[in-house]
C-alpha positions in Angstrom: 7.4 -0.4 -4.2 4.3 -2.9 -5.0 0.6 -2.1 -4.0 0.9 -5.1 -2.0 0.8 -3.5 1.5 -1.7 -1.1 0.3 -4.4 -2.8 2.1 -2.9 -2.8 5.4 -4.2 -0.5 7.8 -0.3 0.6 8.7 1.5 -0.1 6.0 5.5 -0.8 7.4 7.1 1.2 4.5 8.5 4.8 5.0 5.3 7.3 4.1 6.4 9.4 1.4 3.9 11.8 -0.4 3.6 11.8 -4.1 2.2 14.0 -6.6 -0.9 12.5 -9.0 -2.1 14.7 -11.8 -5.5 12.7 -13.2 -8.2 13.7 -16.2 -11.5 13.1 -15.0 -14.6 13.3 -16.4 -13.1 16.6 -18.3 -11.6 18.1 -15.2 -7.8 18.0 -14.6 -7.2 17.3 -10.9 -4.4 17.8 -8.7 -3.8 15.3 -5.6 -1.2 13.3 -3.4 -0.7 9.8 -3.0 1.7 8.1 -1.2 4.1 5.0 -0.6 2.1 2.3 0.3 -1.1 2.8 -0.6 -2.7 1.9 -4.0 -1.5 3.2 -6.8 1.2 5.4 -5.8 2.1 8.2 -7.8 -0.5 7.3 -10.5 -4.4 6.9 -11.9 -4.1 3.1 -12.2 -5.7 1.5 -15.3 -8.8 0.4 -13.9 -9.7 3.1 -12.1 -8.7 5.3 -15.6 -11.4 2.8 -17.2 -14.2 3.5 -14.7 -14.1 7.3 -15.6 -13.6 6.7 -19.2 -16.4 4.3 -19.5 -19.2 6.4 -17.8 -20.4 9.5 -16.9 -20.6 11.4 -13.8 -23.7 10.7 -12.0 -26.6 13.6 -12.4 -28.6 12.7 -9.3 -28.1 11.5 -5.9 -27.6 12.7 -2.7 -25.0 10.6 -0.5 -22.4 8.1 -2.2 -19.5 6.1 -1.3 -15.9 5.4 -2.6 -15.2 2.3 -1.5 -11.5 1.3 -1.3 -10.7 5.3 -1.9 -7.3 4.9 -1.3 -6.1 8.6 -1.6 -9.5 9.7 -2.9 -9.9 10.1 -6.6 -13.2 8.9 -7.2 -14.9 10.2 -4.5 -13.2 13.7 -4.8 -14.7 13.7 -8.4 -17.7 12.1 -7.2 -17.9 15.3 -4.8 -16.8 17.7 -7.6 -19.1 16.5 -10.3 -22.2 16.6 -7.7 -21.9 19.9 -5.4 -24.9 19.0 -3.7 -23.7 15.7 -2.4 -22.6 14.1 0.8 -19.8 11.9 -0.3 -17.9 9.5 2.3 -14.6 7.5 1.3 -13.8 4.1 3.0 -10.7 2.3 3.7 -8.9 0.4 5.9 -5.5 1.7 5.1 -5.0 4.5 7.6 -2.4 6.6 5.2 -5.5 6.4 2.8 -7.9 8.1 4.8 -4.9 10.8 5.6 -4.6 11.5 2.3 -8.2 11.4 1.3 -9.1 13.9 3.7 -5.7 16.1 2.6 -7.2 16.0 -1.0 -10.2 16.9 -0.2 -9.3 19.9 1.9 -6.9 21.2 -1.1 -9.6 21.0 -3.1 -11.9 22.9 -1.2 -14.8 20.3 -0.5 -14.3 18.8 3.1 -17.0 20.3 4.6 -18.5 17.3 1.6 -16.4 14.6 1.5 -15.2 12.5 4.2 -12.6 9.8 4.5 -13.0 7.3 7.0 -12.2 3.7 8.3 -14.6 1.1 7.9 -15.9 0.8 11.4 -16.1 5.1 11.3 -18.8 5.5 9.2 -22.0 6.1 11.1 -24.4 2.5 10.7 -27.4 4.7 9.8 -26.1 6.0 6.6 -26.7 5.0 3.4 -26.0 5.9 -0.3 -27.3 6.5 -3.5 -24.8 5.0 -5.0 -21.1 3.3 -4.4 -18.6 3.1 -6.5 -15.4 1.6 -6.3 -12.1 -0.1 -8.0 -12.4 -2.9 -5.7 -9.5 -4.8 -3.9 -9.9 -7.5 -5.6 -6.1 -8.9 -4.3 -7.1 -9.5 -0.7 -8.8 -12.5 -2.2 -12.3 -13.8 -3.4 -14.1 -14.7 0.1 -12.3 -11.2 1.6 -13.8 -9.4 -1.4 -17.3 -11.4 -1.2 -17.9 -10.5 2.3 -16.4 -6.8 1.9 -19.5 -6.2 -1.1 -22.0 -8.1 1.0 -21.1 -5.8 3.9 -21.6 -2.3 1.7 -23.9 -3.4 -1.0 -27.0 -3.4 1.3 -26.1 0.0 2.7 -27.7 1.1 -0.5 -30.9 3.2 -0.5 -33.8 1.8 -2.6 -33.3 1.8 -6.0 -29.9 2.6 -5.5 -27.1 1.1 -7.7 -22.9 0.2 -7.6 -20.6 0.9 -10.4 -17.7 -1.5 -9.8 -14.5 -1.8 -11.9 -12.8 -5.1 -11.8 -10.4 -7.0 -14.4 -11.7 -9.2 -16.3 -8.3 -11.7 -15.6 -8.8 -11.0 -11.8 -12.6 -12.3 -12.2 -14.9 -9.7 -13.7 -16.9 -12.0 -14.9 -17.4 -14.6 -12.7 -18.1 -11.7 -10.1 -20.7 -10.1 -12.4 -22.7 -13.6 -12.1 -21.9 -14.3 -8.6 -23.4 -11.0 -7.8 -26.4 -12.1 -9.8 -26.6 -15.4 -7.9 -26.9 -13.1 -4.1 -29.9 -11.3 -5.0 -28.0 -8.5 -6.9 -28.7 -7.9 -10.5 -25.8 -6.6 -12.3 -24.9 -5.6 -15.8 -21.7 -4.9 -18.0 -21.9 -0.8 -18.6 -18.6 -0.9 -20.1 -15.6 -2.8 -21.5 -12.1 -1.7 -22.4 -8.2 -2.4 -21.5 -9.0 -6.2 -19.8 -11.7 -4.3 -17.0 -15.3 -4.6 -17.0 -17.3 -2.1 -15.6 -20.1 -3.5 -14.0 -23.6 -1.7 -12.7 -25.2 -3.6 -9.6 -28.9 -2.4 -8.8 -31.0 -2.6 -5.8 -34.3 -3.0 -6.2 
């Protein structure tokens, strides 16, 4: 099995559940993924490099995984911050399944919710987003997907986006630049950039 369905909203494969133990930001967690969805039975590499490379956020009240898949950043962006609100987004239904499962075994639901795109209220917005972007559904797919979410963000709020550098990182961090969105490189390692968009 290939993530290559995984951004489907029904993938056509059989939906199997499968165990995921990850290390985040010192904290061992405990979840389920699934066939077809991203990164089956697995922290993938980027995502492992977006924990590695920063630290969990110390202020902020609402943020949003974007691309959650079945959850692990926004779980450990609800785990890290009790006091936040924390919303998951992604087309792929089994995703959102999952998410939500996670987040109910891990006893923050009544924080963290997973949703499809077109569920999450238009009125919210976030402190901050973060997100191993799907960068496979292609460059224009991906450029309207950021120019969708990125101005959801509250004032003075900011992105942390992990993105390899051979599927674009860089070209991304300028082309963010050239929209009216100033972004930096917070981290390096393994062939991923993590880059930090602000709003001003």
């Amino acid at each position: 099995m290939t993530d290559e369905h995984y951004f489907s909203a029904d993938p056509s494969v059989p939906f199997r559940r499968v165990p995921v133990t990850a290390s985040v930001w010192g904290r061992e967690l405990t979840l389920t993924s699934g066939s077809g969805v991203f990164a089956q039975g697995r922290l993938d590499v980027g995502t492992a490099v977006l924990f590695r490379e920063t630290d969990p956020p110390t202020h902020g009240a609402t943020f949003l995984d974007l691309g959650c898949g079945y959850g692990v950043i926004g779980l450990s962006l609800a785990l890290a911050r009790p006091q936040a609100r924390v919303w998951g987004v992604d087309v792929n239904e089994r995703a959102v399944l999952l998410a939500d499962e996670n987040a109910r075994a891990l006893g923050v639901e009544d924080r963290f919710t997973a949703a499809t795109p077109d569920a999450v209220p238009a009125e919210v917005t976030f402190d901050e987003i973060w997100s191993n972007p799907p960068i496979r559904i292609g460059k224009e797919t991906l450029h309207a997907l950021l120019l969708t979410w990125l101005p959801r963000l509250a004032p003075g709020g900011r992105a942390v986006l992990v993105v390899g550098k051979n599927l674009g990182g860089d070209s991304l961090q300028r082309w963010l630049g050239e929209q009216g969105w100033p972004t930096g490189r917070i981290g390096s390692a393994k062939g991923f950039r993590v880059l930090e968009v602000r709003r001003g």
